[in-house]
N, C-alpha and C positions, 0 to 999 in steps of 0.2 A: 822621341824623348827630347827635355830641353835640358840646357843648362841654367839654374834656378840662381837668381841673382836678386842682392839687397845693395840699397843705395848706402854708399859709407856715411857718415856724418857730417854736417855741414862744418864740424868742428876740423875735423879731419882734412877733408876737401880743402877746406881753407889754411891748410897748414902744408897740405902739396901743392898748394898753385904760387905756396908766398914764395916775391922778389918776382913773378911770372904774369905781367900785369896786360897781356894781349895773349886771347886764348882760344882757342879754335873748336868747337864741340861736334863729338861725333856720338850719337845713337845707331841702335840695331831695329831693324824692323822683325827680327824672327823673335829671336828668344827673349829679349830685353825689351818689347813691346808686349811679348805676351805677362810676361809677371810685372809690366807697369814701371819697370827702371830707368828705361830705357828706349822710351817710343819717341813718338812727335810732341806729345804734352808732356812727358818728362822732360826734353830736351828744350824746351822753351821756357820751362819754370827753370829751368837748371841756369838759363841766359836772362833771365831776368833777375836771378838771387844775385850770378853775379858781377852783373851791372850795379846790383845797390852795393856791390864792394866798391865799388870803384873800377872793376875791371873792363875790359874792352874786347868784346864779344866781337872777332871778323869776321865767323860765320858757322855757319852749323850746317849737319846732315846728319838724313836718316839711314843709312846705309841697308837695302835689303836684308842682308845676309853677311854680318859685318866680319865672320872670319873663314870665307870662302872668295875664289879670285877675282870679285868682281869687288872687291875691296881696292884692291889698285887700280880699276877704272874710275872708281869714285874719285881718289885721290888726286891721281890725274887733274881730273875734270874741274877739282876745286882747288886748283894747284896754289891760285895768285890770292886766296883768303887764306890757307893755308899758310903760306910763305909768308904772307905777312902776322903772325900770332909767333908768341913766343912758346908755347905748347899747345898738345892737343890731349881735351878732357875726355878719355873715350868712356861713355857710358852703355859696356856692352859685356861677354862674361871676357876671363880672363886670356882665352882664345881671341878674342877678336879684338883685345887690346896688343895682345903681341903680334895678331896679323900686321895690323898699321904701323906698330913702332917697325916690323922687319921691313918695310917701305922708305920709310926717313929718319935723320936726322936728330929733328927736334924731340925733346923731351915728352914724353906719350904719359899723362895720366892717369890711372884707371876712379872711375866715380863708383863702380861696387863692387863690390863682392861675389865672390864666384861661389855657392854656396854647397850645392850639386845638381848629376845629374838627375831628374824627375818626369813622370808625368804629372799631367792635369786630370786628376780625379775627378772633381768638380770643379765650377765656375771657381777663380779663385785661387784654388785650394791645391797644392802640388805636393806629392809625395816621394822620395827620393826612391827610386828603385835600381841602380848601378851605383856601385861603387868603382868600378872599372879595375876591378883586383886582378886580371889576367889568368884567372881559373873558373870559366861560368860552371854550374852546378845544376843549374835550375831546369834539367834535362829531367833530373830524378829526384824536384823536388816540387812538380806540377806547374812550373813556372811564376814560382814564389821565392824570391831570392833569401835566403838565412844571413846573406853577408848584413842586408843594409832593412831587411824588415824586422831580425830578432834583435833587441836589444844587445844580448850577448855573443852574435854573430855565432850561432850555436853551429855546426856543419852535421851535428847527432844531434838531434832532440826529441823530443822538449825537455827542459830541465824540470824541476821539483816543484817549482813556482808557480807556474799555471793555474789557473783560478777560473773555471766558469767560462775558459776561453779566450783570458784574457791574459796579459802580462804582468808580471808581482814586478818590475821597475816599475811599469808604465799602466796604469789600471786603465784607463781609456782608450788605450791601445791593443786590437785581436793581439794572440800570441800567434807570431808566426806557424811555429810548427801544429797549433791548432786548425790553422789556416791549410797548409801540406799535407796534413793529417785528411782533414775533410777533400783536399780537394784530389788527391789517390786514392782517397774510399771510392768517388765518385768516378776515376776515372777505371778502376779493376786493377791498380798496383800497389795494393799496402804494404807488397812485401817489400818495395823501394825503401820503409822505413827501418829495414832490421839489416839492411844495407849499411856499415860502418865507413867511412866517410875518413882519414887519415888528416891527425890533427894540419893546420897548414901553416909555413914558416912562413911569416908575411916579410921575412929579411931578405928572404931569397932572389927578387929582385931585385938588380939595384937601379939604382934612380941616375940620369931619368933613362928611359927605358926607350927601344926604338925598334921600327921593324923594316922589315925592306920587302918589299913583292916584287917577286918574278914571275 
């Protein structure tokens, strides 16, 4: 799974970087190279836009893996581009801009959008399948999540709506639980659907949330 990320706006961008006229640019090679926000040709166009502000690009990287610990080797390593920029634009999701700000000092930018987590369906094309709700489900439901595939995060379904398979929100979109439906016929548990499912308080975490392994 990645974490699925959109470039902000240049309007935007440019409204976090003002009074910040030496800037230091950081990309991801995992997740932010694969949906194109955040590679080596993102991060070159991103120092060339803004050059034509005026600004003063001291240096850039691609970081492997930008919110795992070999983030503070990089750092390191580009310590004296770094030091010299009066922030750093990080073009990566919104984990691997809080890995580098927990590093330093200077003011940490983010250039996208953290939108969710997905895979890659096709070329392209990513679909969100975690919402990271902290009650997976998807045990007895063929490995089809309801939170983040039914429109109405249904945990009983289908509702009334269903059409030929499809979703009455979203007509271009399977209905989930025709999707769970079929894919427990197929497996020998259709009775997993007459399984009642207890509505779920989504207040009952509170935020943010933490866990500890022993």
């Amino acid at each position: 799974m990645k974490a699925i990320t959109r470039q902000k706006s240049p309007e935007e961008i440019q409204q976090d970087l003002d009074g910040l006229g030496r800037v230091y640019i950081i990309g991801c090679g995992t997740c932010a190279t694969l949906t194109r926000t955040g590679g080596n040709d993102e991060v070159q166009a991103m120092k060339e836009y803004l050059q034509g502000l005026g600004k003063v690009v001291t240096g850039s990287i691609v970081i492997p893996t930008a919110c795992d610990e070999m983030t503070e080797v990089s750092l390191r390593e580009n310590n004296h581009a770094i030091q010299n920029a009066n922030c750093l634009l990080v073009m990566t999701c919104a984990l691997g801009v809080q890995k580098v700000g927990s590093y330093l000092t200077k003011p940490v930018i983010p250039a996208l959008d953290t939108l969710f987590i997905g895979l890659e369906r096709s070329p392209g094309v990513f679909h969100e399948v975690c919402a990271q709700c902290g009650h997976c489900v998807i045990g007895w439901t063929a490995g089809i999540c309801p939170i983040t595939a039914c429109h109405k995060h249904l945990l009983n379904g289908p509702c009334g709506g269903t059409s030929n398979g499809k979703c009455e929100v979203d007509k271009t979109k399977d209905c989930a639980w025709t999707l769970i439906y079929e894919s427990l016929k197929q497996q020998g548990r259709l009775e997993l659907m007459r399984k009642y499912q207890p509505i779920r308080n989504s207040q009952i975490a509170p935020r943010p949330r933490s866990v500890t392994v022993s």
